[in-house]
Every structure is written in structure tokens, then in C-alpha cells.
N, C-alpha and C positions, 0 to 999 in steps of 0.2 A: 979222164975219168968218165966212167956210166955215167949218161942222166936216169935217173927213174921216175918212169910214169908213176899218175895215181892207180893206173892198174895194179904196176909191179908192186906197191907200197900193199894194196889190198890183200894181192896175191899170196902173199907171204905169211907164215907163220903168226903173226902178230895182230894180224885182220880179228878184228872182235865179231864175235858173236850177237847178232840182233835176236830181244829176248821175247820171246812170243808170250802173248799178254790173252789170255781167257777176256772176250769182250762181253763181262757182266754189263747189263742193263743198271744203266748211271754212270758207267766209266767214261771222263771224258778226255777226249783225243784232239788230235786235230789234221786236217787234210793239208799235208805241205803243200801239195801242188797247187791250190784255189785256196789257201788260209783258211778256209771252212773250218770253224771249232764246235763243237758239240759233245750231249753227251749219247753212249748208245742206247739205243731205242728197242733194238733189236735185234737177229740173225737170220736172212733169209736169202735163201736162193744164190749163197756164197758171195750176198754182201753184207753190208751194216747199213742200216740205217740210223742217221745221227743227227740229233734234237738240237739248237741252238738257242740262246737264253732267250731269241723272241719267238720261238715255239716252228722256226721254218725247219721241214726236215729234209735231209740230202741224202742218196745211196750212193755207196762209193765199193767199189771191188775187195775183197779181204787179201789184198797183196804183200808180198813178201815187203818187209820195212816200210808197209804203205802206210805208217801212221807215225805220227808225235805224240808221246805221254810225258807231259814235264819237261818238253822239248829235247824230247833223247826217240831216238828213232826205234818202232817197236815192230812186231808184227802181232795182229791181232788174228786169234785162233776161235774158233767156235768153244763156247764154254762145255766140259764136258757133264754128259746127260747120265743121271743115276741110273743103275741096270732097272729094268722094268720091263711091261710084254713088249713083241714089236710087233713095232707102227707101221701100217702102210702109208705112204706118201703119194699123193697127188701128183700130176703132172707139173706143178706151178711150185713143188716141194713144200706144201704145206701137209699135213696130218690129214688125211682122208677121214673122213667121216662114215663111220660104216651104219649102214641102216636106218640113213634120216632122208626122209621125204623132204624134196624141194619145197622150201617154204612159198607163200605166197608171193607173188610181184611186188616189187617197191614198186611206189609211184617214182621215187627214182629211177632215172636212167644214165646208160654210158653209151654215149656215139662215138662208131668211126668212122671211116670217109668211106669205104665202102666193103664189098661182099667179100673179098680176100681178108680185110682184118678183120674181120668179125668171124671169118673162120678160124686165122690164127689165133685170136685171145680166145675162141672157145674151145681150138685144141691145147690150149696153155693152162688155162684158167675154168674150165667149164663147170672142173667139180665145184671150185670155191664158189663162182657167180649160183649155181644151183643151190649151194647151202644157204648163202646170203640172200639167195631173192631178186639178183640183180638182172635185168637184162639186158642184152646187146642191140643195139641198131644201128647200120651203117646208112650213110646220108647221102649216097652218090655224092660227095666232095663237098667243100665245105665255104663255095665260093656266097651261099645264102644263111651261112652261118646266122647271124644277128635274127634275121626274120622268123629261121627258124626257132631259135630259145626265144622268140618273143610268141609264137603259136603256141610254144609246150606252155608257157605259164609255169613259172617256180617260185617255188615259195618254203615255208617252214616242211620240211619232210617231203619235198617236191623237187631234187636236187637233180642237176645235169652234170656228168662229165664229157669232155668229149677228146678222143686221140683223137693228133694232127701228124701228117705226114711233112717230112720236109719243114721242120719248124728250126729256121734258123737264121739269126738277124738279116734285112734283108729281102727275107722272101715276099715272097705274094702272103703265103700261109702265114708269115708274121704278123703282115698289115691286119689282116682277117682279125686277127684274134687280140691284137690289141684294142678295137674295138668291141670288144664286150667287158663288161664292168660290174655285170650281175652277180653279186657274192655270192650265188647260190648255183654257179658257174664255175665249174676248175676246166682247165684246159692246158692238158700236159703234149708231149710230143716226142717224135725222135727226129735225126737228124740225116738221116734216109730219105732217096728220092721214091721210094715205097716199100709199102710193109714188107716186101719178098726182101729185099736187103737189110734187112731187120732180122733173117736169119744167118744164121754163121755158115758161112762158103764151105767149111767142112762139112755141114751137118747135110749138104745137098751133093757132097762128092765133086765139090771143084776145090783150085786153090783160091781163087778169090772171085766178088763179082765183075763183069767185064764192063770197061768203060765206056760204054754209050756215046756217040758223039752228038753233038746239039742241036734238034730240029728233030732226032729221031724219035718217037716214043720207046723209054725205057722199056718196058715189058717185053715189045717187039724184038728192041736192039738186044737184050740178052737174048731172049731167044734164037735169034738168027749167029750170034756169035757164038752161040752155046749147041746148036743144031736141036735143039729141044723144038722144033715144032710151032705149034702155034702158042698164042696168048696161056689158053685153057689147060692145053697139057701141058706147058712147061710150070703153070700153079700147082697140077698135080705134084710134080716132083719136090716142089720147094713143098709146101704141106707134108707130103708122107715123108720128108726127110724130120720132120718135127716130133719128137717124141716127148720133150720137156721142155723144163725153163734152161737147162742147160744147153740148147740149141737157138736158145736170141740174142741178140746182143744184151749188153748191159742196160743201156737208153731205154730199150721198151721195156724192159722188166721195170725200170724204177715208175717209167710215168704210167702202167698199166697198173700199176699195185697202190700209186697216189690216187689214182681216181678210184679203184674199190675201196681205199681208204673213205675218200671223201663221199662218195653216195649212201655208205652204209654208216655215217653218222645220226647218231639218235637227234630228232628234232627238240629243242629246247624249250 
């Protein structure tokens, strides 16, 4: 007698239908893969973001069966938009705002380690940080982190974000960041050895990034494996391959969008 796989058993006729579920704001779900349960928050940039009953929020990819509703496997779909005029969209796929002068500077700011990410999140994010007030500043790296948010001074409506490169247990960039403990301090991250691999290998016409051996500086090691040149042009090409949020990985979009989240919070 046949065995049958779990494939062959899917494969067949009898394979159910996963029922794609409109993710209104309040629906709550749950992320099988990290038990993360929440409710949604809301729809951006082709993911969800999703509220948990102590108020931490998570983004997670809007993937086929990529959810639990009632512990029955769902697929969550963008709710649909009444007809109305259309909208132009942002690079960051938020609603562009037509005709509104950049408001004044927060005293809030958002740091990154240095002059390539801060060109990235301005060709991602430039319109949003211009409506909101926000501005960018890279820190050449973030080995003086503490001293630094101890110079800005924050306080009530004096908030700091700051992206970290390479934030993943372990690191150097860990150590850094787990000493700061200023509430008025968020510090998100990706888990990239630099922002250039925080774009998607497609969006710059390879299959994937090449892997660097140890001792070499990355930037370098791509370049020389990629025939791209030096440091500066081969930034060119990762940059002009960047046309939206649909060319980052997932990681930067979530921790780039927490921290515009958190600096443009109203002071209490």
C-alpha cells in the first residue's frame, strides 16, 4: 500500500479553503509562529500592526494563513476602502498630503548611525517626517550612544528615537543599547550588518547579498564581490534602486515607523 504524505493529503480535493478575514481595527488574532496575540491597530505597508492587552505593538507580514482567529488559521486581507477621489501615496505608502508646508521642528529627534541611513529613511519616509516636523540625524555610530542622549537633554516633548544597525542578542549594538533606560528614549533596530542590506537584493538587481568573510569591512566585501566599485558608488546603486517601502525589508519598516510613532507623541 501508498503511504501518503501530508502534502499528498493537502494536495487533493478535500484540502479546505483558508478564509481571508478584512483586518478591521479591533480584530483580534494571534501570530502562531511567536504566540504574539493582539488586536489590529492597523494596515500599512502590507503589514498589520497588532496591540496586545499591555499596550506593546508588533508588525507582522499580511501572509497567506499567517494568522489565528479563534484558533482556526485565517488570512488577513486589507479591509476594503469605500469608492472616493484617488489618493496619492507616499513613498512609505502612507496618503500624501498635498499642499501643506512642512511644519515646524520638533524638539524631538530620530538618530541613525550614520549618513547612508539617514539617506535611506529620507528616501522612505521624507514626506511623512516633513508633515510631522520630524528630523533626522546620523551619529557616526553609536559606540557614544549614553553621553550622547545625556548632551540632547529629554524630557516632556523633548523625545529621542534612535535606529540601530545590527541589533541582535549578543552584539556589541546590544550591549550599547541596553544601557540606556531614559523613557523618553525608544531604540528600535534591524538585524542587518548595514542599512544597504536592509534593502531587498531584488530591488538593486542581484539575487541575494554576498557573504562577506570576517575581518573584511562589509561595504568593501560587497563591493569587490559585486564589482561595483568603491564604498560611494556602490551606495549609489543600493539608494537609486529604492523607490518605496516596498523595497526594505520588513525589520526596518516596523522599527522605522515605532519610532515616528513614538517622537510625534503629544507631551502630557
Amino acid at each position: 500500500m501508498r503511504s501518503h504524505s501530508y502534502d499528498d493529503v493537502l494536495a487533493g480535493p478535500r484540502r479546505k479553503k483558508i478564509p481571508e478575514v478584512p483586518a478591521e481595527a479591533g480584530l483580534v488574532v494571534e501570530d502562531p509562529a511567536s504566540g504574539f496575540c493582539g488586536a489590529v491597530v492597523r494596515i500599512e505597508h502590507g503589514n498589520v500592526v497588532l496591540e496586545d492587552r499591555r499596550g506593546a505593538h508588533r508588525v507582522f507580514p499580511l501572509s497567506p494563513a499567517g494568522f489565528l482567529l479563534e484558533g482556526r488559521p485565517v488570512t488577513l486581507v486589507r479591509p476594503a476602502v469605500a469608492p472616493g477621489p484617488e489618493r496619492r501615496m507616499s513613498a512609505s505608502g502612507s496618503v500624501r498630503v498635498e499642499g501643506l508646508r512642512a511644519r515646524t521642528a520638533r524638539d524631538s529627534r530620530i538618530w541613525v548611525e550614520g549618513k547612508h541611513d539617514a539617506e535611506l529613511v529620507e528616501r522612505v519616509w521624507g514626506h511623512d517626517l516633513r508633515v510631522e516636523g520630524v528630523v533626522v540625524e546620523p551619529l557616526d555610530g553609536v559606540d557614544e550612544l549614553s553621553g550622547r542622549i545625556a548632551e540632547f537633554g529629554t524630557g516632556a516633548g523633548r523625545r529621542l528615537g534612535v535606529l540601530v544597525d545590527h541589533l541582535v542578542p549578543g552584539s556589541k549594538e546590544s550591549r550599547l543599547v541596553e544601557a540606556v533606560t531614559d523613557p523618553n528614549v525608544l531604540v528600535t533596530g534591524h538585524p542587518y550588518v548595514d542599512i544597504w542590506q536592509a534593502v531587498k537584493p531584488e530591488a538593486v538587481g542581484i539575487a541575494r547579498w554576498p557573504v562577506v568573510p570576517k575581518g573584511l569591512p562589509w561595504k568593501e566585501g560587497v563591493c569587490e564581490a559585486l564589482g561595483w566599485g568603491e564604498s560611494w558608488e556602490g551606495w549609489q546603486r543600493v539608494l537609486a534602486g529604492v523607490r518605496g517601502f516596498r523595497d526594505v525589508e520588513t525589520p526596518l519598516l516596523g522599527a522605522v515607523e515605532r519610532l515616528i510613532d513614538f517622537v510625534t507623541v503629544a507631551p502630557e
